[in-house]
C-alpha positions, 0 to 999 in steps of 0.5 A: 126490107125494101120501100114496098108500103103494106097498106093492112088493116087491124081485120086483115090481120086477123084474118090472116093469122085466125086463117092460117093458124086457128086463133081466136082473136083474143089470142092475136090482140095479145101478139105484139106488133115484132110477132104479128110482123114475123108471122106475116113475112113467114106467111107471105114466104110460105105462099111465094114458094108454093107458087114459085115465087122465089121473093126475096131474102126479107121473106125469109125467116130463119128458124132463130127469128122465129124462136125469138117470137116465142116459136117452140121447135117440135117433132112431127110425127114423121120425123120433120121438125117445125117451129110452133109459135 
């Protein structure tokens, strides 16, 4: 991870992750603090790609990292697979 400090509180978090996924806050104060980290970096990666920004490698997540946030690996009903934390 590079030097870049994140100055984030408690209610960004979780706005972020009620945004981004539909949780309640109940359910985000029982992530732990590797989920919570984890899921931001997936989140920030997914935004950097869709506008370009290739970031850089800490950004990235494989599909492992996310497994071992407790991610369940699903089909759609397309055929693409995604990873359901």
């Amino acid at each position: 991870m590079d030097d870049t400090s994140y100055d984030i509180d408690w209610a960004e978090i979780v706005d972020i992750l009620a945004k981004e996924y539909g949780w309640t806050i109940e359910y985000i104060k029982s992530l732990d603090l590797g989920q919570i980290t984890l899921l931001l970096k997936v989140i920030k990666a997914r935004y950097d790609k869709q506008n370009n920004n290739e970031g850089t490698t800490d950004n990235e997540l494989s599909i492992s990292d996310l497994k071992a946030i407790g991610g369940k690996e699903q089909t759609r009903e397309d055929g693409r697979k995604e990873i359901v934390i």
